[in-house]
C-alpha positions as CSV (number, residue, x, y, z in Angstrom):
1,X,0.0,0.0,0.0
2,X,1.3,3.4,-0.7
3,X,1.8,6.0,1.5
4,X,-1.4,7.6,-0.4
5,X,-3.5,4.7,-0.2
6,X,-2.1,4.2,3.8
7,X,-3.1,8.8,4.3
8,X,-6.5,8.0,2.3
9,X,-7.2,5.1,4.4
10,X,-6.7,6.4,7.9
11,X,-9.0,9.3,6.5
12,X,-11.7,6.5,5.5
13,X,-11.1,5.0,8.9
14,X,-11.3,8.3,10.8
15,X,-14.6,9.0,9.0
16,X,-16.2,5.8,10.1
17,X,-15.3,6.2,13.3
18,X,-16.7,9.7,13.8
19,X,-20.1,7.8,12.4
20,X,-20.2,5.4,15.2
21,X,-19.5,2.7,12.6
22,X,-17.7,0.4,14.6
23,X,-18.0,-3.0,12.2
24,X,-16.6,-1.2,8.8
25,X,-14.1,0.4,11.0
26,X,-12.4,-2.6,12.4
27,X,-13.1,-4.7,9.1
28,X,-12.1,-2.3,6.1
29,X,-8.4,-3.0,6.2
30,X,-8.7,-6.8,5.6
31,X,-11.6,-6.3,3.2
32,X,-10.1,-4.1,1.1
33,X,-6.8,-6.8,1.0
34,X,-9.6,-9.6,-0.1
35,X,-11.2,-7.2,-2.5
36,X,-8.1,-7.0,-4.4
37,X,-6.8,-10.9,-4.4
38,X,-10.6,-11.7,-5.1
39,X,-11.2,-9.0,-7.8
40,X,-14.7,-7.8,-6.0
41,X,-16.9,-6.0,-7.1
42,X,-17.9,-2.5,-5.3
43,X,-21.3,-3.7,-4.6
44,X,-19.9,-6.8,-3.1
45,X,-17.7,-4.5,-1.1
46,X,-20.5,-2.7,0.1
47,X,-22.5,-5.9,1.3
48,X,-19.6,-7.4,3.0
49,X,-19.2,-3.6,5.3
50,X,-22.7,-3.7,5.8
51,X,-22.4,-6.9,7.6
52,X,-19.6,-6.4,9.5
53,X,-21.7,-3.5,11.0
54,X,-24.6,-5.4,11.3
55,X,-22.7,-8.3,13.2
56,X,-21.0,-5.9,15.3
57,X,-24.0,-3.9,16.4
58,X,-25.7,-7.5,17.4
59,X,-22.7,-8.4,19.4
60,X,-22.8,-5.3,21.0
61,X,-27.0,-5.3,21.8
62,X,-26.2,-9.1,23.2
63,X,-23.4,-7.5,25.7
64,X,-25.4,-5.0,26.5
65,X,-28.7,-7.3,27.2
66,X,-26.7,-9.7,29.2
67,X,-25.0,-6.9,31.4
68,X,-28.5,-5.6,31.8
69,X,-30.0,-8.8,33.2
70,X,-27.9,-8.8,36.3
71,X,-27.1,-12.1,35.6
72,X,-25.1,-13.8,39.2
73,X,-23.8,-16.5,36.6
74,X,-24.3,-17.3,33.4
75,X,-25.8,-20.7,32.9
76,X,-26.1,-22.0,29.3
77,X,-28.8,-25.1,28.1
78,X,-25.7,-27.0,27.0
79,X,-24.5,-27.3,30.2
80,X,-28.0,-29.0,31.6
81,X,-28.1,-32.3,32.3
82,X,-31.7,-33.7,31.1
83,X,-30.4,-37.5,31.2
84,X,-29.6,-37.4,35.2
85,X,-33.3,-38.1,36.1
86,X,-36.6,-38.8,34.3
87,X,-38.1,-36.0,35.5
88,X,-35.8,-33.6,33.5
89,X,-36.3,-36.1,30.8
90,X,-39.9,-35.6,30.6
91,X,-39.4,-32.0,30.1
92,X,-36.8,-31.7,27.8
93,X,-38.8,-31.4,24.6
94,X,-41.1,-28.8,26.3
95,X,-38.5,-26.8,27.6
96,X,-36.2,-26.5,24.5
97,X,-39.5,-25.7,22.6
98,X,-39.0,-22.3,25.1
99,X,-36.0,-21.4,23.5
100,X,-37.5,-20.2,20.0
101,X,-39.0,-17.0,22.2
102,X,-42.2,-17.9,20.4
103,X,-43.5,-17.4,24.3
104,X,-42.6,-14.4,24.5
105,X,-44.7,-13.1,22.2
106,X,-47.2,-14.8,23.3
107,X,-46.5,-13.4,27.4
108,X,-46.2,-16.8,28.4
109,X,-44.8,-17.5,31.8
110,X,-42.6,-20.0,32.3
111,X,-43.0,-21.6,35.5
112,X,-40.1,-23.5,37.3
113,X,-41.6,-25.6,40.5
114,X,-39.8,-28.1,42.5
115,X,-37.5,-28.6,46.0
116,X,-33.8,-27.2,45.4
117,X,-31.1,-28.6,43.5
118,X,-33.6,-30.1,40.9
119,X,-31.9,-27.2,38.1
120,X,-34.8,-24.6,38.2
121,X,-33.1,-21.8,38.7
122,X,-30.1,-23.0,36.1
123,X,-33.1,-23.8,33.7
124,X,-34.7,-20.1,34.3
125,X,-31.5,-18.3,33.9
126,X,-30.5,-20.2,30.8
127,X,-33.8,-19.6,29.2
128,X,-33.4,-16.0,30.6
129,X,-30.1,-15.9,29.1
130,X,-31.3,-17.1,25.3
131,X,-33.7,-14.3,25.1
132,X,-31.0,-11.5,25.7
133,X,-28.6,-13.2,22.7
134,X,-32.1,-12.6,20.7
135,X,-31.6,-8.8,22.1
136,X,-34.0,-9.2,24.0
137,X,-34.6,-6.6,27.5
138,X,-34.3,-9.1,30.2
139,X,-33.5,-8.5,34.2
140,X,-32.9,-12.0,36.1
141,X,-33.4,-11.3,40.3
142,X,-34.3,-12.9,43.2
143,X,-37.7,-12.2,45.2
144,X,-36.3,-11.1,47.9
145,X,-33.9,-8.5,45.8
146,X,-36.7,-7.4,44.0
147,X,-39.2,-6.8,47.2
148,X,-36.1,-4.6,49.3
149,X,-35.9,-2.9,45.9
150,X,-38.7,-2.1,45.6
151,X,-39.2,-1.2,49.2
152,X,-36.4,1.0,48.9
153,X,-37.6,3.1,46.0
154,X,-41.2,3.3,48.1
155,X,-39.0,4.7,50.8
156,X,-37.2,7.4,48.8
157,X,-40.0,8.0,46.6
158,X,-38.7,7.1,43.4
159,X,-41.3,3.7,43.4
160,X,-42.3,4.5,39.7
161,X,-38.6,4.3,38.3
162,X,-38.2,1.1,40.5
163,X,-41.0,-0.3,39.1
164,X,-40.6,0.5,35.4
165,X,-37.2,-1.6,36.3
166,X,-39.5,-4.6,36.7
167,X,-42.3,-4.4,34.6
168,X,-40.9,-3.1,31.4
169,X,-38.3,-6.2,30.4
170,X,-39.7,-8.3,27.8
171,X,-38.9,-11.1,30.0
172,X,-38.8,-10.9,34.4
173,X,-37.1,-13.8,35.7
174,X,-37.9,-14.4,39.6
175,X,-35.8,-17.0,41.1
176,X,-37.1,-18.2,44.6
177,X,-40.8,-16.5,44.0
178,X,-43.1,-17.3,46.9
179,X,-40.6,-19.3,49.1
180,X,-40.4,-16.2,52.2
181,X,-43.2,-15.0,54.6
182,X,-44.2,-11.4,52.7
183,X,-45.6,-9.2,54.6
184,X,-48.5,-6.5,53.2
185,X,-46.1,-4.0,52.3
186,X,-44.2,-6.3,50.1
187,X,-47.1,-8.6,48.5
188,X,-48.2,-5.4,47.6
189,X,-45.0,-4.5,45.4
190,X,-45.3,-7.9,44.4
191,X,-48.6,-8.3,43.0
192,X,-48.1,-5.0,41.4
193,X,-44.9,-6.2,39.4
194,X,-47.0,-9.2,38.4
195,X,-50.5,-7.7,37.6
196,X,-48.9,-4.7,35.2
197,X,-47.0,-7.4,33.6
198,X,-49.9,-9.0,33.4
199,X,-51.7,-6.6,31.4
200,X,-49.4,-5.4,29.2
201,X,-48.9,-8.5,28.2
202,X,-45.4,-9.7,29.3
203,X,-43.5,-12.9,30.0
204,X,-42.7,-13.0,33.5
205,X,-40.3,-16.5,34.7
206,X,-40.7,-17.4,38.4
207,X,-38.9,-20.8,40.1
208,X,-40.4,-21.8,43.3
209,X,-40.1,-24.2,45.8
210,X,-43.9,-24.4,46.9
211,X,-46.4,-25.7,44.9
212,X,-49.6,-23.1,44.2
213,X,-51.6,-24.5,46.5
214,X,-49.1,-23.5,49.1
215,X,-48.8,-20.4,48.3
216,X,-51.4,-18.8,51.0
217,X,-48.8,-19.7,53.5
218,X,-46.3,-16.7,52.1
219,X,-49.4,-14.6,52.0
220,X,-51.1,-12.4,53.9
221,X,-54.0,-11.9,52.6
222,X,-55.3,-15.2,50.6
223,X,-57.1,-13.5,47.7
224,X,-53.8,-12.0,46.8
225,X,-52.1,-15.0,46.9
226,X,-54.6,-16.7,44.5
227,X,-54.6,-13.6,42.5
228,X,-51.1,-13.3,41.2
229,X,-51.1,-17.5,41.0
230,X,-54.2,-16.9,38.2
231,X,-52.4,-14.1,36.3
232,X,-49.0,-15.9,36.0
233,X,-50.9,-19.4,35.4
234,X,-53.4,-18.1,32.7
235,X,-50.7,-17.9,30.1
236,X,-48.0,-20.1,31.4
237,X,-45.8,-23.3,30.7
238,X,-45.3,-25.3,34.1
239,X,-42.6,-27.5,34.6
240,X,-42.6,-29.6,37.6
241,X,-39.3,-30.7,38.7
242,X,-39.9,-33.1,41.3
243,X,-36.9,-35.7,41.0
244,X,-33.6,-36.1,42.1
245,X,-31.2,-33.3,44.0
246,X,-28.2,-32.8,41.9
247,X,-26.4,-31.1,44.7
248,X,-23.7,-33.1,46.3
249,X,-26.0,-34.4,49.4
250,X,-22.8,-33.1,51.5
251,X,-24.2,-29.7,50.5
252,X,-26.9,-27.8,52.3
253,X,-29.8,-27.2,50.3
């Protein structure tokens, strides 16, 4: 390359740069090598850029989604184990099915139920995980980090912001959902998370450890209880996962 080409280049590069075009940036150099052993056309130039922006700007919306789900790990589906039992057996087929994010458009909620080490939560923040490399707006918490939040933007009075936080992803994942005592205050919060959700017609994940029937136990108020159980059940996908732990049994569960 000459030292005109290398001036004009680093103008090009400059340029693209300025444009917040991240993709043609980083590629041009070795594309305009293979234009010239491969004779290509400018229009074949052009497409080949394009999608080296495109591609970079997905990559960059996926990082972005999966720093925004507050993710505590990352748990993938290849990492699941659905031969260890028949229970995850049985639910293998329907669970994968998840992974198109058909359900999301359809507000679906996935339900994870079952005593723990059974892989709920790893099957929730898997799923969880698939819709952000879709681009997806997803936030993965636990119950009782959403309820304190909550409680705390009640407190400053900022509850609307906190709330938007919760009922605006395309997809709220609640790991541990109805497994501690709430008291009003907090199944307040909660069924307002749920019922907004509910009627703006978004997918909302929960795992849990008590069956629905249990639920009244976490309550205070019964009604409520059976409330936000009929607005996350109407549309939902339940997976019972009621076989084996696969915690070491010299763990605490």
């Amino acid at each position: 390359m000459t030292m005109k080409e290398q001036l004009d280049l680093a103008a090009v590069l400059e340029k693209l740069r300025w444009l917040r075009l991240p993709g043609m940036a980083h590629a041009l150099e070795d594309l305009l090598e293979r234009a010239r052993k491969d004779n290509l056309t400018p229009l074949q130039i052009a497409d080949a850029l394009a999608e080296y922006e495109k591609n970079s700007r997905i990559k960059s919306a996926v990082e972005r989604r999966i720093r925004g789900a507050r993710f505590a790990e990352i748990n993938t589906i290849d990492g699941f184990d659905f031969d260890f039992d028949a229970t995850r057996k049985k639910i293998r087929s329907r669970y994968l099915a998840l992974h198109e994010l058909g359900f999301l458009d359809r507000a679906v909620c996935p339900i994870f139920v079952g005593r723990p080490g059974t892989g709920k939560t790893f099957l929730a923040r898997a799923l969880a995980y698939r819709a952000c490399q879709a681009t997806k707006n997803v936030l993965f918490t636990s119950a009782a980090q959403m309820l304190n939040d909550l409680a705390g933007g009640e407190m400053h009075g900022n509850i609307t912001r906190v709330l938007r936080k919760y009922t605006h992803p395309a997809l709220l994942a609640i790991d541990d959902f109805a497994v501690l005592d709430m008291d009003t205050a907090q199944a307040k919060l909660a069924f307002q998370v749920i019922s907004e959700r509910y009627d703006h017609r978004r997918a909302t994940a929960i795992t849990t450890n008590r069956p629905f029937k249990d639920w009244t136990k976490v309550f205070p108020d019964p009604l409520n209880a059976q409330v936000i159980a009929e607005r996350l059940t109407e549309r939902s996908e339940v997976f019972l996962l009621d076989g084996k732990s696969y915690r070491d049994p010299r763990t605490p569960t």
